[in-house]
Structure formats: C-alpha cells, structure tokens
C-alpha positions in Angstrom: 96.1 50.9 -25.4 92.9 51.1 -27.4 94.2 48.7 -29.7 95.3 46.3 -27.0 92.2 46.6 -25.8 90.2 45.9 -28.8 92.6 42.8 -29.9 92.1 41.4 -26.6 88.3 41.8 -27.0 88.2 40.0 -30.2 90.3 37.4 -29.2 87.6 36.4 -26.2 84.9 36.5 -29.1 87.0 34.1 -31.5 87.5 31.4 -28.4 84.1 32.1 -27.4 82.6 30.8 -31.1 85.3 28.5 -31.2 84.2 26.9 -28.2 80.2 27.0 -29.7 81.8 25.2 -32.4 82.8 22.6 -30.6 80.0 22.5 -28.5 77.5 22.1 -31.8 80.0 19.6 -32.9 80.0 17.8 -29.8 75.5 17.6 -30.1 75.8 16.8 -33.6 78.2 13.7 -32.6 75.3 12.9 -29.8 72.4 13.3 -32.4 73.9 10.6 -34.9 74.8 8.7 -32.2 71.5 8.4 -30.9 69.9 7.7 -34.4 72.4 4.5 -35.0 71.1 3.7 -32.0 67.7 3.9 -33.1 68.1 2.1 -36.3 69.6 -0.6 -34.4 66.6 -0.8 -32.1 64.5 -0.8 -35.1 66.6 -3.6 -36.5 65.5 -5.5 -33.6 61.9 -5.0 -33.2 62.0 -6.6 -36.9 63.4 -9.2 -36.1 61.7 -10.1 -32.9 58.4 -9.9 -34.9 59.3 -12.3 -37.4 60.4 -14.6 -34.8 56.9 -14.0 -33.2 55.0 -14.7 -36.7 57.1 -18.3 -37.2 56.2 -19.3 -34.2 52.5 -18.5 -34.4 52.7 -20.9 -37.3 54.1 -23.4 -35.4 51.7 -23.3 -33.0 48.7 -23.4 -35.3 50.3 -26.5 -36.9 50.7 -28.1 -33.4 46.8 -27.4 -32.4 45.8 -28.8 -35.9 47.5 -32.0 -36.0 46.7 -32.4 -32.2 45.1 -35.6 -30.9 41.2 -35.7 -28.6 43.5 -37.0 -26.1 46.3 -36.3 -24.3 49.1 -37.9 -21.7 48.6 -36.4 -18.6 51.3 -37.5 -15.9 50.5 -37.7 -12.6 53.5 -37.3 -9.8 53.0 -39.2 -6.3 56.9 -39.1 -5.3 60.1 -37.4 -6.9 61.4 -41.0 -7.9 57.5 -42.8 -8.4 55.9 -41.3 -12.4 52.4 -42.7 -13.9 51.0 -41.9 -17.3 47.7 -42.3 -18.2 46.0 -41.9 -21.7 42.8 -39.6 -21.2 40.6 -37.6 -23.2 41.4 -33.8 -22.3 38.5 -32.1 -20.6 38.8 -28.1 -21.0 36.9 -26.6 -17.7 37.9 -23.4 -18.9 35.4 -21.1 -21.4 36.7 -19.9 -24.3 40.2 -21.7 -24.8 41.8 -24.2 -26.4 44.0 -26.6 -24.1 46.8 -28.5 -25.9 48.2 -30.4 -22.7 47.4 -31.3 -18.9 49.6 -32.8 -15.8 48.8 -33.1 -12.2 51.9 -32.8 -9.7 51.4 -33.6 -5.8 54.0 -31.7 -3.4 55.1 -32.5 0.2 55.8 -29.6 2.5 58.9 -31.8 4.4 60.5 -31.1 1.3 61.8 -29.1 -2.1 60.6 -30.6 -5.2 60.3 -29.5 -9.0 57.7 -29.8 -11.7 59.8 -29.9 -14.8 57.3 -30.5 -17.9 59.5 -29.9 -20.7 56.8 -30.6 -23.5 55.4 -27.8 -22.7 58.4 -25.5 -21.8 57.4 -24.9 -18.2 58.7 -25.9 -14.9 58.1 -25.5 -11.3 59.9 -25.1 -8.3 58.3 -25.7 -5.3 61.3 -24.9 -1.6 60.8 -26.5 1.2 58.1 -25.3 3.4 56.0 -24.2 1.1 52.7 -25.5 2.8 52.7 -27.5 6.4 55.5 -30.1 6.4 53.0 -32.6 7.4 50.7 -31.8 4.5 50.2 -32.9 0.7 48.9 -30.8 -2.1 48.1 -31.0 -5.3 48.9 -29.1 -8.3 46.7 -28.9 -11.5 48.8 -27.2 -14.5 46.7 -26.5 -18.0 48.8 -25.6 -21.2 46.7 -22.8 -23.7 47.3 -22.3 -26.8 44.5 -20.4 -28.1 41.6 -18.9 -26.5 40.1 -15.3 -25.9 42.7 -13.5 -24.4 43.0 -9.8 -24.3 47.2 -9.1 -23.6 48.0 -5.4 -23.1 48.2 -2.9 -26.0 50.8 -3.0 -28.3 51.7 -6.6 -27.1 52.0 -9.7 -28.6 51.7 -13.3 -26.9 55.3 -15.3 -27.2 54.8 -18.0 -25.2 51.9 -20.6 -24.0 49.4 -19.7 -21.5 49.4 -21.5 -18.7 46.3 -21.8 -15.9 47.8 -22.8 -12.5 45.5 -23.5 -9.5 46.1 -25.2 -6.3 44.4 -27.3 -3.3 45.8 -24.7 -0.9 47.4 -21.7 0.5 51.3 -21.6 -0.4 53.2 -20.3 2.9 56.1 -18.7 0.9 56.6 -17.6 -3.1 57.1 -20.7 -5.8 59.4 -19.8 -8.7 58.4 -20.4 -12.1 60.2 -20.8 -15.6 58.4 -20.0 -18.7 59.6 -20.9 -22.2 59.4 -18.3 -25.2 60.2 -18.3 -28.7 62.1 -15.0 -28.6 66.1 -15.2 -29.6 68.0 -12.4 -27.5 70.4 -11.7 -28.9 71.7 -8.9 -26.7 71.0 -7.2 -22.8 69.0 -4.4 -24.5 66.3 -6.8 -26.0 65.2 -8.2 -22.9 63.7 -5.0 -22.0 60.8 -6.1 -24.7 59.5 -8.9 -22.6 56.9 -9.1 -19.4 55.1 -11.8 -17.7 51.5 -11.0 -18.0 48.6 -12.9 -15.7 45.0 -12.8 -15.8 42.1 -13.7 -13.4 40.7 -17.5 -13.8 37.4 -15.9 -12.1 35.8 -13.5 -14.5 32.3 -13.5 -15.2 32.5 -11.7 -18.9 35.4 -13.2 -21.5 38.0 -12.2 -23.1 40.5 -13.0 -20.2 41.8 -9.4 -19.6 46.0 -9.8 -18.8 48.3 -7.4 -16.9 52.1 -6.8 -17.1 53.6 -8.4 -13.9 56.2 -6.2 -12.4 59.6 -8.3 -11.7 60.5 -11.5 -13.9 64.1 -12.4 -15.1 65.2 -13.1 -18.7 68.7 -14.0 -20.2 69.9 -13.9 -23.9 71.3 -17.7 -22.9 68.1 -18.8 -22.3 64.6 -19.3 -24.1 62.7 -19.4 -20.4 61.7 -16.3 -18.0 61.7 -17.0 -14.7 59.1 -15.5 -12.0 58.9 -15.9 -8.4 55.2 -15.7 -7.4 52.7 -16.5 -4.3 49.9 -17.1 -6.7 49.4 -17.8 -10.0 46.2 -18.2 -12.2 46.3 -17.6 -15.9 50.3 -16.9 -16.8 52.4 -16.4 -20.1 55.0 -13.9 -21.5 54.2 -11.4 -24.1 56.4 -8.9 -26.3 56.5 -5.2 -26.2 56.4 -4.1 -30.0 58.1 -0.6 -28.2 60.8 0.3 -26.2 58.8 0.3 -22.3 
C-alpha cells in the first residue's frame, strides 16, 4: 500500500511539472510573440519618419519657389466661381501663409468647400446657420510659422487657420490631407488632429491633441467633425499613444 501510495504521489508531481512546462512554454510562445510584434511596430515608426522628412522637403521647396501672390477664389454660389490675382496679406504673427480662399455659405442649404491645392475640404449640412442668412468663410493655408505641437509629435500636414462671420448652429465636418502612407489598421493609431488658439497674446501657437478624428489606410485625408475651428492640422505620434 505504501508503495501505491508513494507511486501515486509521484505521479501528481510529474503532471504537476509537466503542466509548468507547458505553462512556461506557453509565456515563452507569448514573449516572442510580443517582440515580433514590436519589431514590426518599430518597422513602422521608421518608416513613417521618413515619409515625414520627404515631405518636409517638399514643403520647403514649395515655400521657396512660391510667388508674392497668390489666387484666391472667392465662392458666391455652388455653380457661380471668380478668381482674382492678389498679393497675399498674412494677418497672422509669426507664420508663413502659402495660399488663401474665401467661401460664402447659405443656411437653406448643404454646400462643400473642396480646395484641393491645398488638400482640404469643407462640408458645410444644411442648417448650419439661419436659413435666411449668408456667411462667410475665410480659410488660410500655413506652411511654416512658430508652432509648438505636443511632445514627441511631428507636424504631417498643413496648418490651416479657419474663422468665420458667425455662430455655426450645428458641427461642420472637415477633411485634412497628410503625407502619411498607412499601410495597415494599427498605424492609424499614430495620428491626431491637433488645434491651437488664433487669440494668444505670447507666440509660439501652443497646439492640443483633439480627441475624435477618423483616418483610413485608403486615404491620405483625416476627417473631423467640429463646432469651431481656429488653427487646425494633423501631427504624428513618434510612440505608440
């Protein structure tokens, strides 16, 4: 019986390190797991920020090779477009503004502000001020100026400043364009719309991660449905938020 006993004793001990076993095999599969998953992240970030640093160059070729005047193109009626050739007047301190349009919206109606030069649109539903009121929208493309974005963020896109004549009654959607290629849904975790205050008395324009925005890997343009809007771009995370 003693012997039963002890043979039945060490036969629990033998499935108990068995099953240890294949519990430590079972982390050690999760471990490596998790660092290809890593690397692959890593792999990523690279190449994000080389896509960021070509088109940095791009822009600082556009801004030097840029005219003292602009076309800025003012909308009276969905089907009625003017152009006129103006010098660019920057009423903003501290930037540098590469392109200007002026859009006028009717509240008995939806209309859109698609100004692709500059990658950035505007959609504007119906109602969103008094449908027996006009108002007019004043749109300023930045592509350099003192900006602080939030740490360990770089700027992928233009800025743009945004006012209006009035109160909107309901949200306007924007679309941003970005140079970031998305290659999967795990990279779109790296980008933010970020705004800043038009009104501050001491520069650099200090910028703040909005909460909300949508991005797609078949698409170079966020989209962000807003009240307001002031100063306005998309940054990248160089880490995982």
């Amino acid at each position: 019986e003693m012997k039963d006993e002890r043979m039945k004793e060490l036969e629990s001990k033998q499935e108990q390190v068995m099953t240890l076993q294949s519990t430590i095999t079972n982390k050690s599969s999760q471990v490596e797991e998790l660092q290809s998953m890593l690397e692959i992240e890593r792999d990523q970030m690279k190449q994000l920020k080389v896509q960021m640093k070509e088109f940095k160059k791009i822009e600082e070729l556009r801004i030097s090779s840029s005219h003292d005047s602009e076309v800025i193109k003012y909308h009276r009626d969905a089907a009625v477009q003017f152009s006129y050739m103006i010098p660019v007047t920057d009423h903003l301190d501290g930037v540098h503004v590469a392109g200007e349009t002026l859009f006028l919206i009717q509240g008995d109606k939806p209309q859109s502000l698609n100004w692709e030069e500059y990658g950035f649109k505007l959609h504007f539903p119906q109602g969103t001020i008094s449908p027996s009121d006009t108002c007019e929208v004043v749109v300023k493309a930045l592509v350099g100026g003192k900006f602080q974005f939030p740490k360990g963020t770089e700027l992928v896109s233009a800025v743009y400043a945004i006012s209006f004549a009035k109160e909107f009654l309901q949200p306007v959607k924007l679309d941003i364009q970005h140079c970031v290629s998305l290659e999967n849904e795990q990279q779109i975790k790296y980008l933010s719309f970020v705004k800043a205050s038009l009104k501050q008395a001491i520069l650099p324009y200090k910028f703040e991660k909005i909460d909300g925005g949508l991005f797609s890997t078949e698409s170079f343009y966020g989209s962000i449905t807003r009240p307001q809007f002031c100063l306005i771009g998309i940054v990248l995370y160089l880490f995982t938020l």
